[in-house]
N, C-alpha and C positions, 0 to 999 in steps of 0.2 A: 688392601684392607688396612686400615689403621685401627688400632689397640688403644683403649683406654683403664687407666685406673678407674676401678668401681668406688664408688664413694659410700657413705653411709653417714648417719647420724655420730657424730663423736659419744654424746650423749642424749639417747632418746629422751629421755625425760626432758631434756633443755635444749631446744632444738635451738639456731642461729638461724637468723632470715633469710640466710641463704640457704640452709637445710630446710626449711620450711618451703621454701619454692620449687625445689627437685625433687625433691624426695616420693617416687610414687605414691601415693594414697589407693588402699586395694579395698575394695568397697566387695565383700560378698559375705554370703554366708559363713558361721562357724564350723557348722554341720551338713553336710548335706546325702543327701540318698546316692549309692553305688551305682554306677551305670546311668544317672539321671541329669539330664540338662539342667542347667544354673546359670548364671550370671555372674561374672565376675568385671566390675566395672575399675577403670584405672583412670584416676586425675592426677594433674603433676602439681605436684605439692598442699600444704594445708593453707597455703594463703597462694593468690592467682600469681603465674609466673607469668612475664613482659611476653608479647607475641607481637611483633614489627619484624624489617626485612632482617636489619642485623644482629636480632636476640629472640631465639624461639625454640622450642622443642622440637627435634627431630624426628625420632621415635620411639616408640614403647613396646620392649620386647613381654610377654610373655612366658614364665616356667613354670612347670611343675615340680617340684624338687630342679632337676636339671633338664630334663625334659622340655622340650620348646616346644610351646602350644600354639603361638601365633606372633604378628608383629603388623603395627599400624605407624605409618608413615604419615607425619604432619608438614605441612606450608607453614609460613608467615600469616596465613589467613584465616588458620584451621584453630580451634578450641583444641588442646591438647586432653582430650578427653576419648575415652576409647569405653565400648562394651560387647565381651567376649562371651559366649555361650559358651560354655565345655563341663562335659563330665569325665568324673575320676573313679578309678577304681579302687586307689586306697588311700589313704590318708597323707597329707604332705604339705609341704612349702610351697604356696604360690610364690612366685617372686616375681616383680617389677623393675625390668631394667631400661631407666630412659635418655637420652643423650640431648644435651644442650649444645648450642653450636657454640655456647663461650666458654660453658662451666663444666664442661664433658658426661660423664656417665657415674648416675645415679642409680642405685638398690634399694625397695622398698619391700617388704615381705608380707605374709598373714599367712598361720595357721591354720586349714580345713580340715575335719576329721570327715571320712567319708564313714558310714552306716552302713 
């Protein structure tokens, strides 16, 4: 298994084009009910990253704080876009980790409070 440095924005506020194109984007609720299904969607980055044979997304891990909820595996031919169904029982850190086959592994977060 090989090991990557996790990446992150240097500075959110001012993202670079290349943070802009990894950087998970976590699409769900702020809030949502305990014990209740939801939706949490994941796209790679806020502008479309290249999908060809030799530049694409890999995969997009899923967490819960650290907690691993699931994991979706992309082709060269695949829209690197994912939607998860999961409920939580308490409040936490989604987090988005997803792996480029040039520009290796990216971190992307969002705060849910569970009710």
């Amino acid at each position: 298994m090989q090991y990557y440095e996790v990446k992150q924005a240097d500075d959110p506020n001012n993202k670079t084009e290349l943070e802009k194109k990894h950087i998970p984007v976590i699409q769900a609720p702020d809030k949502v009910k305990k014990d209740e299904y939801f939706d949490i969607t994941i796209k790679m980055g806020e502008i479309d990253h290249p999908v060809e044979p030799g530049h694409f997304i890999q995969y997009v891990d899923l967490y819960a704080n650290y907690y691993h909820l699931g994991r979706a595996n992309f082709t060269p031919e695949m829209k690197p876009e994912v939607t998860f169904k999961v409920k939580l029982k308490e409040s936490c850190t989604i987090r988005g980790y997803e792996l480029c086959n040039l520009h290796g592994q990216w971190q992307g977060n969002k705060e849910i409070t569970v009710e």
